[in-house]
ROZA-608203 format. One record per residue: residue in three letters; x, z, y of N, C-alpha, C in turn. Coordinates in steps of 0.02 Angstrom, whole numbers, plus 50000, padded with zeros to 5 digits. Each point is the difference from the previous one (the first is absolute). Last residue first. Layout:
N
ALAXZYXZYXZY...
END
This chain:
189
UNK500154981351103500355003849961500385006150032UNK498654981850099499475004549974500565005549955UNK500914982150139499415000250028499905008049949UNK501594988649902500255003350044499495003350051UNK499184985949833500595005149949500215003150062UNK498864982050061499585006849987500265004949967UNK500804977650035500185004650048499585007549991UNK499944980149859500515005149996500165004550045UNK498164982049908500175004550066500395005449981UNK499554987149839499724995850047500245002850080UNK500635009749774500074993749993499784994650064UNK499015021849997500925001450003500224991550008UNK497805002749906500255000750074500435000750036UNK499875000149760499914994450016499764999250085UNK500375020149908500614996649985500024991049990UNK498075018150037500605000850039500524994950000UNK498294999149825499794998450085500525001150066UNK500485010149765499974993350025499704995450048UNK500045025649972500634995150009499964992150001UNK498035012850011500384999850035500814998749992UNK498394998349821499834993650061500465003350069UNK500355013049803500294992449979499794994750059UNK499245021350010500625000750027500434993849971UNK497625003149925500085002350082500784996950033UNK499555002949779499624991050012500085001450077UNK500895014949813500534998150054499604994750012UNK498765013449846500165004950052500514995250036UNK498794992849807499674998650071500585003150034UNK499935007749801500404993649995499924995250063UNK499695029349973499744993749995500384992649992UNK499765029549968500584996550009499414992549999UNK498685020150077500294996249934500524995050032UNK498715013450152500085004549953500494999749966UNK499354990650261500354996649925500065005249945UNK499735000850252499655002649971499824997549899UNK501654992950196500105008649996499205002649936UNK500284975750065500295002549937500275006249997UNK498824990550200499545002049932500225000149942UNK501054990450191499995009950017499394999949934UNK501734980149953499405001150019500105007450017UNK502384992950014499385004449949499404999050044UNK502234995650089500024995849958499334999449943UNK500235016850176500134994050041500204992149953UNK500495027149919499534996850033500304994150026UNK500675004849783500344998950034499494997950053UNK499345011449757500554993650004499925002050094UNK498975014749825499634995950019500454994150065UNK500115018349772500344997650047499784991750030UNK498815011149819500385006650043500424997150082UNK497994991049800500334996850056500285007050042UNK499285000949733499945001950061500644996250041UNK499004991249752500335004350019499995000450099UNK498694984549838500005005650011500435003850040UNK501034980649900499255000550004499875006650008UNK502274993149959499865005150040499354998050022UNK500654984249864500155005349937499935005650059UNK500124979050102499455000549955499945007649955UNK501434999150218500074996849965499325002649955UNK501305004650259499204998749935500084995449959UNK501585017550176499934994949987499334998249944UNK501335016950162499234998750007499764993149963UNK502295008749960499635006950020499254996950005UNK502214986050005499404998249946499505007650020UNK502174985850138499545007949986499224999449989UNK501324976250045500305006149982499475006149995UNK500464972449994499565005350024500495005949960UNK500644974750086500355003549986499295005649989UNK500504975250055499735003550014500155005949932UNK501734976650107499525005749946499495005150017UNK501554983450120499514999750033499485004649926UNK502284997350028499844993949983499425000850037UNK501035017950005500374997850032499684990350000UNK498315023549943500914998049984500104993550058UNK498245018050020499924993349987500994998450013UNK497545023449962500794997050007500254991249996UNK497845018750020500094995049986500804995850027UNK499135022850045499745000349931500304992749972UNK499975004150225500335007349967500034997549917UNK498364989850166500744998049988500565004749987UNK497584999749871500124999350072500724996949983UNK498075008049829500444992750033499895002250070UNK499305013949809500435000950065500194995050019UNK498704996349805499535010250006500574999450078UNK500104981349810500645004250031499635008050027UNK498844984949824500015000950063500465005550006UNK499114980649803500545005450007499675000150091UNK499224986049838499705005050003500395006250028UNK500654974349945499955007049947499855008350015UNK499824980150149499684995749923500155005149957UNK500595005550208499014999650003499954998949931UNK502394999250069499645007349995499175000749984UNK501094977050055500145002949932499875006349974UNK499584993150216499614993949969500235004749917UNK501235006350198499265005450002499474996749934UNK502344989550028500095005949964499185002350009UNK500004981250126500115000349903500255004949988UNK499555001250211499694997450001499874999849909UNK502035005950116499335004549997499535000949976UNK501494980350047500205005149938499615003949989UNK499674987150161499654996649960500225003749923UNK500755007950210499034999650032499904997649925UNK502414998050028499615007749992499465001049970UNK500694979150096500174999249947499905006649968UNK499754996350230499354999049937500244998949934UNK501635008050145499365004850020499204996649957UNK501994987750017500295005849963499355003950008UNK499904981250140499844996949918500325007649962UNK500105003350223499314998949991499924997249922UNK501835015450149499934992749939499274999249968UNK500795017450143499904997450070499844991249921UNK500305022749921499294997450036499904993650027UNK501725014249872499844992949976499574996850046UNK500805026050015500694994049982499734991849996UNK498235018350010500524998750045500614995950004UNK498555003649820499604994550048500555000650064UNK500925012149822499984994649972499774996050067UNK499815021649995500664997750024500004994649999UNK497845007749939500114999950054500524997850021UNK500055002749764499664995350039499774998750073UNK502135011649872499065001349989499864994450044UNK501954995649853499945003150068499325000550006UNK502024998249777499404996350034499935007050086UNK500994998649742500414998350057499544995450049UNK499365020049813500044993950012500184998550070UNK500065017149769500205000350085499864992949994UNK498785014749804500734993950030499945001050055UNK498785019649927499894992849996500604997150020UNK498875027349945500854995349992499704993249979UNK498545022950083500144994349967500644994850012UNK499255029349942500274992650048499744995549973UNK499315028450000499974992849962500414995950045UNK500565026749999499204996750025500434992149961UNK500585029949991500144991749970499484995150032UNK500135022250138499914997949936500334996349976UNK499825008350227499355000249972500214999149921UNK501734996750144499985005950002499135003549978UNK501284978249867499805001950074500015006450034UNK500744981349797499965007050014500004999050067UNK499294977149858500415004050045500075006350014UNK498834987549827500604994550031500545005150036UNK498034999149808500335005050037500694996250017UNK498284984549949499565009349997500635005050035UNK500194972150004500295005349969499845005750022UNK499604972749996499555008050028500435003449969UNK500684973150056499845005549950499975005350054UNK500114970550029500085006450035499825005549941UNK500414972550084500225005349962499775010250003UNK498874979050177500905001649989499695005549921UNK498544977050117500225008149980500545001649982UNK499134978750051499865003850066499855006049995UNK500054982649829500794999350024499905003550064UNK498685004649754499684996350077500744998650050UNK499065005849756500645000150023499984996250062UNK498385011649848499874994650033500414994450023UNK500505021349858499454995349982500034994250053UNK500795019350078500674995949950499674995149956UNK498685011450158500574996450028500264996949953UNK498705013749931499464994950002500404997150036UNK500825020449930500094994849946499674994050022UNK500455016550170500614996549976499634996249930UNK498385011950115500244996350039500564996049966UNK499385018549872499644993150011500094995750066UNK501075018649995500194997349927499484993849977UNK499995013650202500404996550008500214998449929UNK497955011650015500104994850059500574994349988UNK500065019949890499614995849945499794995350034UNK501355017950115500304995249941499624997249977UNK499125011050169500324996150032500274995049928UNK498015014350042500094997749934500564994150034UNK499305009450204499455003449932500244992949954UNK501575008550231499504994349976499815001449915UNK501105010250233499915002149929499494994449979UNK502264998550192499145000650000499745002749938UNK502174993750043499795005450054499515001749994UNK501454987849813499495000350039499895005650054UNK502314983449941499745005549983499055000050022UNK501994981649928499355002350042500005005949955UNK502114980950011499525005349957499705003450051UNK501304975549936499735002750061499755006649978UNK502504987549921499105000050012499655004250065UNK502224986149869499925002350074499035000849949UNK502604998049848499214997150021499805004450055UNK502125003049848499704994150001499574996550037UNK500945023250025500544995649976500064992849993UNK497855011750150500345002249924500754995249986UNK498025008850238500704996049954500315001949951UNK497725002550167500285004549946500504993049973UNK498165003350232500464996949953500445005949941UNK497455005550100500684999750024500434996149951
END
């Protein structure tokens, strides 16, 4: 949910879900970001005791707000622009190119997840199923967004760097069909 400070708009997540060794997840997730400095991550900190609940204190995460639209809104508003829709197809395309070269996997690429500013920026958001080198080993809990997910990544133990090759070919296969036949946005949507 949005959160407004005197200065600054963010985003803060609560978990619903219980995910095994959430802070040492999200504390490596954030240093191999801030390492890589990839321009298709937002800012973001774990704080152990974020919120009082009627269960407890439970954890947040507090990331920048970014002035962007999920990506479904995005194909709707743009579809009918065949050079906007591959210009996407080719963003996609190099953001999925740069995640391979440093081993990173989002773990949820869908359109929920993937935000796209006003220029045409790609935007990712909610790190929870994300893979980075330093979460080797560690357990695939949250198994990302049916209909975007090989059905054989329900059976996924280990966090993997493989895990968005499924849902990287369906968006982008999509979105270079879009590009061609826009009518299928209304047809099939």
């Amino acid at each position: 949910f949005p959160f407004q400070t005197a200065n600054k708009k963010y985003a803060v997540r609560c978990w619903h879900a219980q995910v095994d060794n959430a802070q040492k997840r999200t504390r490596c997730i954030a240093e191999e970001l801030q390492r890589v400095q990839l321009p298709y991550f937002v800012g973001f900190d774990y704080v152990q005791e974020g919120i009082a609940t009627s269960v407890g204190i439970q954890p947040i995460v507090v990331m920048d707000w970014v002035e962007a639209v999920p990506l479904k809104e995005y194909i709707g508003q743009h579809v009918t622009d065949s050079k906007c829709m591959l210009f996407l197809a080719d963003s996609f395309l190099q953001m999925v190119k740069e995640l391979h070269q440093h081993q990173i996997s989002h773990g949820d690429l869908q359109h929920g997840n993937i935000l796209v500013s006003d220029t045409g920026k790609l935007v990712l958001v909610d790190y929870d199923s994300m893979y980075v080198p330093a979460l080797e080993g560690f357990s695939d809990d949250i198994k990302g967004l049916d209909g975007y997910q090989h059905p054989a990544r329900r059976d996924n133990n280990d966090l993997s760097p493989k895990a968005d090759y499924f849902s990287e070919l369906v968006i982008y296969t999509s979105l270079r069909t879009l590009a061609k036949l826009p009518g299928l946005w209304e047809e099939l949507g």
